[in-house]
C-alpha positions as a Markdown table, in Angstrom:
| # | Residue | x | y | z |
|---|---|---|---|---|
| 1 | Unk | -29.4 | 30.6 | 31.9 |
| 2 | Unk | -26.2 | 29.3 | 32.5 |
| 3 | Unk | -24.6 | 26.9 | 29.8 |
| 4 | Unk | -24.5 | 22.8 | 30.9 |
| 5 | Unk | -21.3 | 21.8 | 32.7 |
| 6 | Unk | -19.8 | 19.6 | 30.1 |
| 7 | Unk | -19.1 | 16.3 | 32.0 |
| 8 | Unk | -15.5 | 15.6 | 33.2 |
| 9 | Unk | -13.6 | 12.7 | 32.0 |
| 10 | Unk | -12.1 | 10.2 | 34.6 |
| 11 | Unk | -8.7 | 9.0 | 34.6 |
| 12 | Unk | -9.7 | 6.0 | 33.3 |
| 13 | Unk | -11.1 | 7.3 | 30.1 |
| 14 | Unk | -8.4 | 9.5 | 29.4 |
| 15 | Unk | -6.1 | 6.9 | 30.2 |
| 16 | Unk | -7.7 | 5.0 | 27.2 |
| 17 | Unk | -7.7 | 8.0 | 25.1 |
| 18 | Unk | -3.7 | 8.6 | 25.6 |
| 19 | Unk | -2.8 | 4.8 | 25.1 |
| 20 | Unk | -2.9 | 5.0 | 21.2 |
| 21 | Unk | -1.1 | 8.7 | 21.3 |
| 22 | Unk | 1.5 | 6.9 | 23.7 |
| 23 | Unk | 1.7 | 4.3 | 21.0 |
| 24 | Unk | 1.9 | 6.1 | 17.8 |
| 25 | Unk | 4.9 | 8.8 | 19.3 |
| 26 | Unk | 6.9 | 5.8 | 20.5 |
| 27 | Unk | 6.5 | 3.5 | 17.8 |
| 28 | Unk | 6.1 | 5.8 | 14.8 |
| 29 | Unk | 7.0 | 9.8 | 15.6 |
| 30 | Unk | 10.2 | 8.9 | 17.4 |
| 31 | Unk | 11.3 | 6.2 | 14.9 |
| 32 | Unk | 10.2 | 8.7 | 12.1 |
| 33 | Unk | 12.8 | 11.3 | 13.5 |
| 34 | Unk | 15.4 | 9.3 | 13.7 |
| 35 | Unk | 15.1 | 8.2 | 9.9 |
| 36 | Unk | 15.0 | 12.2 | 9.3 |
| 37 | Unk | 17.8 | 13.0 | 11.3 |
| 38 | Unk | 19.9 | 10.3 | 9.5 |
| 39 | Unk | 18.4 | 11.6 | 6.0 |
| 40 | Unk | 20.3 | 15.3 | 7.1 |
| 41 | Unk | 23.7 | 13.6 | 8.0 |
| 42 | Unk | 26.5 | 12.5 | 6.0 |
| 43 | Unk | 27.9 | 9.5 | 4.9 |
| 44 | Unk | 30.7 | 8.2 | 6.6 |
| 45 | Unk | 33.0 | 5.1 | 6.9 |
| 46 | Unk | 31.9 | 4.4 | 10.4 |
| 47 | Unk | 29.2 | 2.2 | 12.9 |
| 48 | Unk | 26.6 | 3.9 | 12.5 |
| 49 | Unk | 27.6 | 5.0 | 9.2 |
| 50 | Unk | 26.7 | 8.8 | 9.3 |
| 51 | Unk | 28.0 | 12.1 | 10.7 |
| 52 | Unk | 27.2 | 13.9 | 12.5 |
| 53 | Unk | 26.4 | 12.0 | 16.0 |
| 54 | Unk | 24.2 | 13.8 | 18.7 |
| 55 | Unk | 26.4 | 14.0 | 22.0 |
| 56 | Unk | 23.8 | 15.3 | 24.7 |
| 57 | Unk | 26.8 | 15.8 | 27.3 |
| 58 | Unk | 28.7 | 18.3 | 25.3 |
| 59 | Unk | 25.9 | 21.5 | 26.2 |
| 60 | Unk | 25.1 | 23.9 | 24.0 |
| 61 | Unk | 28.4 | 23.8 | 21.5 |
| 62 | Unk | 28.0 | 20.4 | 20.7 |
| 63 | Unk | 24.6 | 20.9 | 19.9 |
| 64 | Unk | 25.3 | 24.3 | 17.5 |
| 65 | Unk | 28.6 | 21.7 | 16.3 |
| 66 | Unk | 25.4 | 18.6 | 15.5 |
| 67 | Unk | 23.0 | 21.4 | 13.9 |
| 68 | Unk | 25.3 | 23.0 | 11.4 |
| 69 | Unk | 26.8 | 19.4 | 10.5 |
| 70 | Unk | 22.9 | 18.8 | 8.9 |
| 71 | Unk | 22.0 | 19.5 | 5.8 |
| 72 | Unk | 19.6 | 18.5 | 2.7 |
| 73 | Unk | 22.0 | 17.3 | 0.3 |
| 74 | Unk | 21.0 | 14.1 | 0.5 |
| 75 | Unk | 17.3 | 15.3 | -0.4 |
| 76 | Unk | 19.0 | 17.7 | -3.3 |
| 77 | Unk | 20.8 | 14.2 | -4.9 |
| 78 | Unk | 17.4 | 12.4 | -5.1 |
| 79 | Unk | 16.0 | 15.0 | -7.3 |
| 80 | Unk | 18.9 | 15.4 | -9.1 |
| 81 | Unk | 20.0 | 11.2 | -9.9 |
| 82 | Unk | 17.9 | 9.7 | -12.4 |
| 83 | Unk | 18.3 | 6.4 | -10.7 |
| 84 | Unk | 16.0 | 7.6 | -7.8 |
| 85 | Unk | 13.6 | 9.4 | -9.9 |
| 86 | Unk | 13.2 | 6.3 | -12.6 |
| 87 | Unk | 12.5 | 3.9 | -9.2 |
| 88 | Unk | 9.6 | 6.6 | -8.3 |
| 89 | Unk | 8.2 | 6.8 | -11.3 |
| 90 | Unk | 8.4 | 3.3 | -12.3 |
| 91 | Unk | 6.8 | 2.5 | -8.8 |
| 92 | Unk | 3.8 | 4.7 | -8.8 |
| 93 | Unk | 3.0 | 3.9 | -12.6 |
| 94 | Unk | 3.4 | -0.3 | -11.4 |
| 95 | Unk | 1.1 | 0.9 | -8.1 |
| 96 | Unk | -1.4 | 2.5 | -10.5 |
| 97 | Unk | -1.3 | 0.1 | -13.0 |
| 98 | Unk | -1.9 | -2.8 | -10.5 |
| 99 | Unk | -4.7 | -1.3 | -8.6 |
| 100 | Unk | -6.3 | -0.6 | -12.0 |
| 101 | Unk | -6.2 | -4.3 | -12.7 |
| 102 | Unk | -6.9 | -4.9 | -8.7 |
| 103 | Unk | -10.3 | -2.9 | -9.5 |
| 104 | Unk | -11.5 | -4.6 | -12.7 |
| 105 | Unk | -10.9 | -8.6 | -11.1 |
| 106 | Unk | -11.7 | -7.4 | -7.7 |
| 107 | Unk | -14.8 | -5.6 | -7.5 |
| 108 | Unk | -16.8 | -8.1 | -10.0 |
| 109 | Unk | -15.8 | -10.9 | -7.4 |
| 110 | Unk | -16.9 | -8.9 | -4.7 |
| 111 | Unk | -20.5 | -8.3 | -6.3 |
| 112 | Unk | -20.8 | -11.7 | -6.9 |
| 113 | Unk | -19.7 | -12.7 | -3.1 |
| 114 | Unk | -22.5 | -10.6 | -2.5 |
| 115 | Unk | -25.1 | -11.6 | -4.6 |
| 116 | Unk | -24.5 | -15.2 | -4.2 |
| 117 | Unk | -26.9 | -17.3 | -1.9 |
| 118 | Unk | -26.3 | -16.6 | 1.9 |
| 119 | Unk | -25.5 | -20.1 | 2.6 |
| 120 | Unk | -22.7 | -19.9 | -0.1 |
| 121 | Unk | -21.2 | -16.4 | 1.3 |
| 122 | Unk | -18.8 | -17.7 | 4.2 |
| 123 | Unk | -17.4 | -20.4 | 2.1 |
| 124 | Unk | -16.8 | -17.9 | -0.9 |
| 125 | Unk | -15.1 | -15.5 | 2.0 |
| 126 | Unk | -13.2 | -18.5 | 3.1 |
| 127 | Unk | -11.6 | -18.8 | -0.2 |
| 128 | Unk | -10.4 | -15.1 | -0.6 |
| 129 | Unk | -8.8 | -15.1 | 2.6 |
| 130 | Unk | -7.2 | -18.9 | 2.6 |
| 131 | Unk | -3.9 | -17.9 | 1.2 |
| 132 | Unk | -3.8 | -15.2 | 4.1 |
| 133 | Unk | -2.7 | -18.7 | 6.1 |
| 134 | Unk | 0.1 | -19.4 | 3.9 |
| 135 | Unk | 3.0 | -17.7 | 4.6 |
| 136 | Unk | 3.6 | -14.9 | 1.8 |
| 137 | Unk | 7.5 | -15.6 | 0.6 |
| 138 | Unk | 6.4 | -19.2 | 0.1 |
| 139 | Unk | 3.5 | -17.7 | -2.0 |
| 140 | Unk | 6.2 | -15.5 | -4.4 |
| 141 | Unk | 8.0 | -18.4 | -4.2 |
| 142 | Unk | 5.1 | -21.0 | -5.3 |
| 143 | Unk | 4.7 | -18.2 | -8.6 |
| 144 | Unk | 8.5 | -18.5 | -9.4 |
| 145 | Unk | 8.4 | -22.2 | -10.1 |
| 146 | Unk | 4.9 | -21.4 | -12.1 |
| 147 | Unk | 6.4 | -19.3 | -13.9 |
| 148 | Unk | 9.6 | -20.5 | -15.1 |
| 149 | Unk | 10.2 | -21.3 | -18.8 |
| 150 | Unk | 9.4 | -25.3 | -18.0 |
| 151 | Unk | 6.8 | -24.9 | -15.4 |
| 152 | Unk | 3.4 | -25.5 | -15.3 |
| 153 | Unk | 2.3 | -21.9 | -16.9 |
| 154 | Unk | 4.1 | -23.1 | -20.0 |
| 155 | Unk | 3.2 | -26.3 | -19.9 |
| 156 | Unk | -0.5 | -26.0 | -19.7 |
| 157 | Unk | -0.1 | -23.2 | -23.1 |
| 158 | Unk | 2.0 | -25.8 | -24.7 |
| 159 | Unk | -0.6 | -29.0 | -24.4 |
| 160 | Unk | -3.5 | -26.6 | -24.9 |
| 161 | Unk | -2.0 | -25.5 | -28.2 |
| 162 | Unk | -2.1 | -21.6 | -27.1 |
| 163 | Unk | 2.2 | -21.3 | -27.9 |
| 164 | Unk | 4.7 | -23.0 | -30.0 |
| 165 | Unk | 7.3 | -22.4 | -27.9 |
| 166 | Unk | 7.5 | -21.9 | -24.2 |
| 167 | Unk | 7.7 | -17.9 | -23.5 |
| 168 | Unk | 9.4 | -16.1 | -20.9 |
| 169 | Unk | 7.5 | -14.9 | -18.0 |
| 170 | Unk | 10.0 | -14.3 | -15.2 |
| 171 | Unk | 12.5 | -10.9 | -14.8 |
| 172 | Unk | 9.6 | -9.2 | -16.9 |
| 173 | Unk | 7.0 | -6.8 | -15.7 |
| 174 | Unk | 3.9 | -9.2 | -16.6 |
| 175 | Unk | 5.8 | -11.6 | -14.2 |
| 176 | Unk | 5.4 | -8.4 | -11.6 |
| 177 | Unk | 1.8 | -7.9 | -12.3 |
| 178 | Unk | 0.6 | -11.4 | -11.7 |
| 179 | Unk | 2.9 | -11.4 | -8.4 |
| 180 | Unk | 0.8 | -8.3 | -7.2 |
| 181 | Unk | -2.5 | -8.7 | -8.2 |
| 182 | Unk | -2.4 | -12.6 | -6.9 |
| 183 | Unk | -0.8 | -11.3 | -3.4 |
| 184 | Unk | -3.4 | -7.9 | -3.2 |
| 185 | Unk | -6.7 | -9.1 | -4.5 |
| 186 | Unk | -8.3 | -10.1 | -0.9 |
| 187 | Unk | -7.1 | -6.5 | 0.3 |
| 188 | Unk | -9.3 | -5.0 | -2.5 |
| 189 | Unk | -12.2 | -7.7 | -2.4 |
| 190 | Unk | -13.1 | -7.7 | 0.9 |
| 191 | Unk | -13.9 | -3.8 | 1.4 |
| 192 | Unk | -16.1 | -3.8 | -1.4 |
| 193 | Unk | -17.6 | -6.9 | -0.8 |
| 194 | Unk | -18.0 | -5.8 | 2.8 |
| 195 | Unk | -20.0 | -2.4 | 1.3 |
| 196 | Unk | -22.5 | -4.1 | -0.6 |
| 197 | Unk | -23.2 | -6.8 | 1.5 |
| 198 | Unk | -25.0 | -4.1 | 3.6 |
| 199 | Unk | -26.5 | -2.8 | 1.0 |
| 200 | Unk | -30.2 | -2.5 | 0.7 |
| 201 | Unk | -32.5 | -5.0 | -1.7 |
| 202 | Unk | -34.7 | -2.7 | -1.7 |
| 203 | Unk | -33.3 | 0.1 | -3.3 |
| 204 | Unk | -32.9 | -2.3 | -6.6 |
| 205 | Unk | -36.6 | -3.3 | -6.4 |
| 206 | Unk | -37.5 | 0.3 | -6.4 |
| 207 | Unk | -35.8 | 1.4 | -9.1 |
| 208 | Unk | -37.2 | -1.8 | -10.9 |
| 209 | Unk | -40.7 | -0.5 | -9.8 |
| 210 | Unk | -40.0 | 2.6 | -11.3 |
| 211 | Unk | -39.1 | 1.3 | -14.8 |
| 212 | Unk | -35.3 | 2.1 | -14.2 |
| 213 | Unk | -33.5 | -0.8 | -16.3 |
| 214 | Unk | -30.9 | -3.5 | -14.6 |
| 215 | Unk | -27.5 | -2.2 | -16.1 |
| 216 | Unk | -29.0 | 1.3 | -15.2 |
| 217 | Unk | -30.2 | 0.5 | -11.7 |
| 218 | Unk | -26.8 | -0.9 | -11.3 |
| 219 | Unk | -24.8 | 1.9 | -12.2 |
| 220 | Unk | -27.0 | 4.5 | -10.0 |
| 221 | Unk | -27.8 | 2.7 | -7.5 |
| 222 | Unk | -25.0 | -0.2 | -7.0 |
| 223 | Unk | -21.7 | 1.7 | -8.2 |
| 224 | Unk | -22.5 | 4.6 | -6.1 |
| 225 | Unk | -22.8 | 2.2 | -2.9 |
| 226 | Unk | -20.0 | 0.3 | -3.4 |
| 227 | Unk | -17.8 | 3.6 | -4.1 |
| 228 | Unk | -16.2 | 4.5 | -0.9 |
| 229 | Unk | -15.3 | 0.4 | -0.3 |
| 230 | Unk | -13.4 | 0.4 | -3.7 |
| 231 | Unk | -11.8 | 3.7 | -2.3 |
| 232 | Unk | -10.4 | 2.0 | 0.4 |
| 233 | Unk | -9.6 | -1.2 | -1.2 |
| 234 | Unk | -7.7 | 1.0 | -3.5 |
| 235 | Unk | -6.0 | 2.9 | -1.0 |
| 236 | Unk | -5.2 | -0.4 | 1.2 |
| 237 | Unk | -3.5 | -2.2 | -2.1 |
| 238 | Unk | -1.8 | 1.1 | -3.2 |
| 239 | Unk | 0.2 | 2.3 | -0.6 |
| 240 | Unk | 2.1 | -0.8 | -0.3 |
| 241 | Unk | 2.6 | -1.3 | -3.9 |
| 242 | Unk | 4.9 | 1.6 | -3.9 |
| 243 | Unk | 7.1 | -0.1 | -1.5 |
| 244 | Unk | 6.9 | -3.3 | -2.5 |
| 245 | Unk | 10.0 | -4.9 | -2.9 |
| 246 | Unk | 10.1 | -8.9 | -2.4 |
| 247 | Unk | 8.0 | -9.6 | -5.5 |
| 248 | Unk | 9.7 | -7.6 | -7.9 |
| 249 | Unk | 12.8 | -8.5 | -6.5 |
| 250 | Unk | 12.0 | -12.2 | -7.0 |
| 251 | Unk | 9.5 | -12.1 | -10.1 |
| 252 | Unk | 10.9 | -8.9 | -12.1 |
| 253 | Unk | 14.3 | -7.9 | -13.5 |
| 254 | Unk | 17.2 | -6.3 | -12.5 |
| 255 | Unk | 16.9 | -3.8 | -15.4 |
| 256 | Unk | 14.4 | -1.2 | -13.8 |
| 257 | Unk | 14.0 | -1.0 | -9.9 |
| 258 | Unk | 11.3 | -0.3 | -7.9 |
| 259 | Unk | 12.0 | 2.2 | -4.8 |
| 260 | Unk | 11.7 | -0.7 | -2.4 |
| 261 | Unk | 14.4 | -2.6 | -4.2 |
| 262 | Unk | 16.4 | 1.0 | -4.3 |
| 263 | Unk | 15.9 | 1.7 | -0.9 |
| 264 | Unk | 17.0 | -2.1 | 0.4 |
| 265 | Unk | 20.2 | -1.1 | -2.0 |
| 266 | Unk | 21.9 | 2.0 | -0.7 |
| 267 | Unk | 20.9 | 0.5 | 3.5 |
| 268 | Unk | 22.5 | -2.6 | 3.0 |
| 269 | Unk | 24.7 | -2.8 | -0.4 |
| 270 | Unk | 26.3 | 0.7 | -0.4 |
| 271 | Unk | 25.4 | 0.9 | 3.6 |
| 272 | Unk | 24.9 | 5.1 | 2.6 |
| 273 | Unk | 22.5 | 5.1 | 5.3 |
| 274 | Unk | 21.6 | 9.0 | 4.5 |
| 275 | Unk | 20.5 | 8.7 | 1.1 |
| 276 | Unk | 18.3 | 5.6 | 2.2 |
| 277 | Unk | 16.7 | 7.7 | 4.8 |
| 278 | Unk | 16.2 | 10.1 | 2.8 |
| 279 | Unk | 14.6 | 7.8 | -0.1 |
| 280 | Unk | 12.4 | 6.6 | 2.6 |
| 281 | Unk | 11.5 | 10.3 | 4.2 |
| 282 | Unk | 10.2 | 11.2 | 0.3 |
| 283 | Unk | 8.1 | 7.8 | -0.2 |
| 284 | Unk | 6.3 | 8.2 | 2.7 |
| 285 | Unk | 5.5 | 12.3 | 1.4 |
| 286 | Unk | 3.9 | 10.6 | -1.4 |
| 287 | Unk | 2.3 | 8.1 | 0.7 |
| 288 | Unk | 0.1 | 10.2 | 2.8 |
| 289 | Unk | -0.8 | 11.9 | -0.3 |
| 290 | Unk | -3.5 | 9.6 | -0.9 |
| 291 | Unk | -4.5 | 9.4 | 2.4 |
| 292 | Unk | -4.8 | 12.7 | 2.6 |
| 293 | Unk | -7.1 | 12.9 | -0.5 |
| 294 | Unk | -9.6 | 10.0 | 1.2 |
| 295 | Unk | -9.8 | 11.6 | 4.8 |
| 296 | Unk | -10.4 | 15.1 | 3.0 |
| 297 | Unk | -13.1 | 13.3 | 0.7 |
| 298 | Unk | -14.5 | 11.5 | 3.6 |
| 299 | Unk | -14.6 | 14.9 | 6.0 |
| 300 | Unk | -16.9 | 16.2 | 3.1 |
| 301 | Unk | -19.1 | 13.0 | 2.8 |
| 302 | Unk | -19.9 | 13.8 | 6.0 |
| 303 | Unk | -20.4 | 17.0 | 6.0 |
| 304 | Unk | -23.2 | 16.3 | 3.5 |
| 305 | Unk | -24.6 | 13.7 | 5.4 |
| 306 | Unk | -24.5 | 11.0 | 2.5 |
């Protein structure tokens, strides 16, 4: 017996099929190899400021002339310079450190969303996501003048007693924390709170039937549930963390820089174009790290059938 003819696709459906491809390769691939091809030039005093320059009606000469003018210097120097390795390192360990913090305010606010009354659930949404409608420099900016030495931070620790004298909150990491996990916390809430919101009542009762107590019915039955939306959140408040470079530009201090702040310094202070494509070439490496990890995790969960 002959197998089943498997069912041809019409041009419509693979019209909607290579729409996204189309997409992706002109709005991401093509810009991405431009950015690698100006990390393998050189700097030079010129507009654009790089060599060498890609003349497609030279032939084959000036294409051997633009390959052997590429090279990975660029990629050796940020290995080598402890300015770009401090701004890596001091921007995955504020990424970490914030979705840490992001986790522990986040998900408790998301389980409460959840459990509150049905009737109370949209207006508690609407709350997360109203200062989505303000625009988000006004936000960083609406933080500065909170947390200035006379402004209203201060203020309120001074009449409560808390302080003697007003402390300093801006140009310090705290300052960069409170920046982040204000501006992120919706991005981490709303997974989670969307995971258990599906979740099934009557898996609690049944372990209740069962004699399984509350804080243990919650971490067996509750944590594992709301695992792979605290993933997401995680990897949705993560990956732009690294890059982040308004609020620590605005809330932190010039003393260490973040890579998005080192990055916006070498394209349009030093204008070495190169070495900023090449910073950006290596954050996005470590970028799809992560996701990576997930879709590798996810392929497995799968696979299992949880």
């Amino acid at each position: 017996m002959s197998a089943p003819a498997t069912p041809r696709r019409s041009w419509g459906q693979r019209l909607v099929i290579l729409i996204p491809y189309l997409w992706l390769g002109v709005f991401f691939l093509v810009p991405f190899l431009l950015v690698v091809k100006i990390s393998l030039s050189q700097y030079a005093t010129a507009q654009p400021p790089y060599l060498p320059q890609l003349d497609l009606t030279g032939g084959i000469e000036a294409l051997r002339e633009f390959a052997s003018g590429l090279s990975f210097e660029n990629y050796a120097r940020l290995f080598s310079d402890a300015l770009y390795l401090t701004s890596y390192g001091r921007s995955l360990a504020i990424a970490l450190a914030s979705t840490a913090m992001l986790l522990l305010i986040g998900v408790p606010v998301a389980y409460a969303m959840a459990r509150a009354p049905r009737h109370w659930q949209g207006a508690l949404f609407m709350l997360i996501v109203l200062p989505f409608w303000t625009s988000f420099l006004i936000r960083v900016y609406a933080w500065m003048t909170i947390l200035q030495r006379d402004g209203l931070l201060n203020q309120a620790l001074l009449a409560l007693g808390i302080v003697d004298s007003p402390p300093v909150w801006l140009s310090t990491d705290t300052a960069i924390f409170i920046g982040i996990v204000y501006t992120y916390l919706p991005f981490m809430v709303l997974p989670v709170y969307a995971t258990l919101e599906r979740m099934d009542e009557s898996l609690l009762e049944a372990a209740a039937d069962l004699g399984c107590p509350r804080w243990k019915a919650f971490w067996l039955v509750t944590v594992p549930l709301a695992l792979p939306g605290a993933i997401a959140g995680s990897i949705l408040c993560f990956i732009p963390i690294v890059g982040e470079f308004v609020i620590p530009d605005l809330l932190g201090g010039s003393g260490a820089m973040m890579i998005g702040q080192t990055l916006w310094l070498e394209f349009f202070s030093n204008r070495d174009w190169p070495a900023a494509s090449a910073v950006a070439v290596v954050l996005l490496g470590i970028l799809v790290v992560p996701l990576v990890i997930y879709q590798h995790l996810q392929a497995r969960r799968l696979e299992r059938g949880d």
